[in-house]
Backbone as CSV, one residue per row, in Angstrom:
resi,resn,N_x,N_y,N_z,CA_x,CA_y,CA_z,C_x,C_y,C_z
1,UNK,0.850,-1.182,0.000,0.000,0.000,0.000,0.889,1.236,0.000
2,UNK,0.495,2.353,-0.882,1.145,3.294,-0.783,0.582,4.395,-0.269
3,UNK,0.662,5.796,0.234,-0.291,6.705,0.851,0.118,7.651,-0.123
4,UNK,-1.499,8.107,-0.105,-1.768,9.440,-1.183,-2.290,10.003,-0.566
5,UNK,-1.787,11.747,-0.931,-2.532,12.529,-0.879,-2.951,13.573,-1.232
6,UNK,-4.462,13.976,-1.613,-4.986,14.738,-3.029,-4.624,16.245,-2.359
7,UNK,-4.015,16.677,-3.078,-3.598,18.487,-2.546,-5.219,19.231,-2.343
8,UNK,-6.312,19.364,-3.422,-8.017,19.225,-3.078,-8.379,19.041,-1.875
9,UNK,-8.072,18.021,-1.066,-8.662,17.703,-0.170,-8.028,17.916,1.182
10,UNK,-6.717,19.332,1.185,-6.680,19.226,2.311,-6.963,21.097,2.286
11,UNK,-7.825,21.507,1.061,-8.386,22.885,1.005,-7.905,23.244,-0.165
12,UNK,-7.220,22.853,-0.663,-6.243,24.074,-2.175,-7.141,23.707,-3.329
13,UNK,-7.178,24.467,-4.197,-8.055,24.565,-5.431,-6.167,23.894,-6.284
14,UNK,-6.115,22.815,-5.995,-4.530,22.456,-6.844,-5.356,20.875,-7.340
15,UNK,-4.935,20.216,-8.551,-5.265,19.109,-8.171,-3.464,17.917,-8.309
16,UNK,-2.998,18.841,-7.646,-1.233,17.638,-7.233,-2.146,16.700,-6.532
17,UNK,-0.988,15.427,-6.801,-1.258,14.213,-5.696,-0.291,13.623,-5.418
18,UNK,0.482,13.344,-4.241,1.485,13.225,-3.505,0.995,11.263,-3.589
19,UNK,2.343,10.741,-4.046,2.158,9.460,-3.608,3.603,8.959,-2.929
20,UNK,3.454,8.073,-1.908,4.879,7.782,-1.194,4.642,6.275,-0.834
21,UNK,5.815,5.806,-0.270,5.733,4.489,0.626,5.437,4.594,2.004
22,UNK,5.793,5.584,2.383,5.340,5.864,3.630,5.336,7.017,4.240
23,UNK,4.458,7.347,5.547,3.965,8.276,5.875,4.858,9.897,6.064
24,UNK,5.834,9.405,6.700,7.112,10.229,6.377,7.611,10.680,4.774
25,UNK,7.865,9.848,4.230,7.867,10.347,2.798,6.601,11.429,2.407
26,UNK,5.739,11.097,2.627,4.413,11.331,1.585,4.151,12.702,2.439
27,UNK,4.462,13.074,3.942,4.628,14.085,4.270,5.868,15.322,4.003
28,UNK,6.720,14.710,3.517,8.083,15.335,3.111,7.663,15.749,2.244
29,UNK,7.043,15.296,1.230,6.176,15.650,-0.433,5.523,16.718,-0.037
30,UNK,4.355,16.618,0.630,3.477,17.129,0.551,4.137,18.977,1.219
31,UNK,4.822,18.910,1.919,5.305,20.107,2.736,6.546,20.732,1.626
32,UNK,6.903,20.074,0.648,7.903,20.658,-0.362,6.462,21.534,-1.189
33,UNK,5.887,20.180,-1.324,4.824,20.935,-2.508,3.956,21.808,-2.267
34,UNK,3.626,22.390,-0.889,3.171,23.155,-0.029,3.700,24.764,-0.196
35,UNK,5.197,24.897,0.028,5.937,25.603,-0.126,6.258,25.656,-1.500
36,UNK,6.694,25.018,-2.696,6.661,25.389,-3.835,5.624,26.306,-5.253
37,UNK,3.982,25.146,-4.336,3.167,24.883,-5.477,2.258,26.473,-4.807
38,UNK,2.157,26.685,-3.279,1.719,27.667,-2.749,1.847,28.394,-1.808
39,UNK,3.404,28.801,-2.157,4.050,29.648,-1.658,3.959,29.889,0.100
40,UNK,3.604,28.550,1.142,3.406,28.352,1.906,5.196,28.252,3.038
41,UNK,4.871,29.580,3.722,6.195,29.507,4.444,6.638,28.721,5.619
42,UNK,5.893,28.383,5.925,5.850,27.409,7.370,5.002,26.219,7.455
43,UNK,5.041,24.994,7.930,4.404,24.101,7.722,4.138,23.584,9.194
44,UNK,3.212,24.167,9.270,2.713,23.789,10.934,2.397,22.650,11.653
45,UNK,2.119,22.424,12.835,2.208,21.041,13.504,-0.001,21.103,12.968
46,UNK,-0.351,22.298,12.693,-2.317,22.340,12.642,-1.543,21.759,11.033
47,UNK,-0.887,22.302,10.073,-0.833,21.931,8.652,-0.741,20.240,8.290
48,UNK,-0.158,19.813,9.450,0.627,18.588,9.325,-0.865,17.567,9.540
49,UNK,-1.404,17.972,10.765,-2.524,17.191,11.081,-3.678,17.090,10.104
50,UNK,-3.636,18.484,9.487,-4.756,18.146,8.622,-4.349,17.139,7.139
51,UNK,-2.796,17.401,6.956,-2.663,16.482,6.098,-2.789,15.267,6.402
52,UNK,-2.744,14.847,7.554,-2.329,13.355,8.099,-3.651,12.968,8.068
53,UNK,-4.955,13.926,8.101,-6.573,13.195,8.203,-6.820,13.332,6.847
54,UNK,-6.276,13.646,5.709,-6.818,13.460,4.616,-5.846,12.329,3.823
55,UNK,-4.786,11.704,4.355,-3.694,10.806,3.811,-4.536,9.417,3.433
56,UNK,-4.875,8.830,2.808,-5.166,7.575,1.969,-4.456,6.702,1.709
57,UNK,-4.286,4.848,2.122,-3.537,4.227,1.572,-4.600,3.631,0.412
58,UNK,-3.660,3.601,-0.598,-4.378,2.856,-2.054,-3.768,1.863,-2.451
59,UNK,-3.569,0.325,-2.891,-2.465,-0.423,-3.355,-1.844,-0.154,-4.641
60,UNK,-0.610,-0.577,-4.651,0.244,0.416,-5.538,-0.152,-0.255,-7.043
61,UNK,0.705,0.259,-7.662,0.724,-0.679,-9.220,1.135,-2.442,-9.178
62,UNK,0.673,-3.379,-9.226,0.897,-4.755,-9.358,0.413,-5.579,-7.791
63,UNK,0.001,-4.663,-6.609,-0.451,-5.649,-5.503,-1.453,-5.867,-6.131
């Protein structure tokens, strides 16, 4: 299983989607792409949580 998560669904009118192996990764993503995609300077412990309630595992390509 890999965790996704839809940039949409944690408020942004973006439609990125962060996919990782794990939760650490897929949060490392998501807080680059945060700061890149919307100019987001700080990535808060409230930013983090809300990503972590919208994070999805999906099975990857071939499980």
């Amino acid at each position: 299983m890999e965790k996704v998560i839809h940039c949409r669904d944690v408020g942004y009118d973006c439609d990125g989607v962060i996919r990782a192996k794990t939760e650490e990764e897929a949060l490392q993503q998501a807080a680059e792409h945060a700061r890149s995609a919307h100019g987001l300077e700080e990535v808060t412990p409230e930013v983090v949580e809300k990503i972590k309630s919208v994070m999805r595992e999906e099975p990857q390509e071939g499980e």
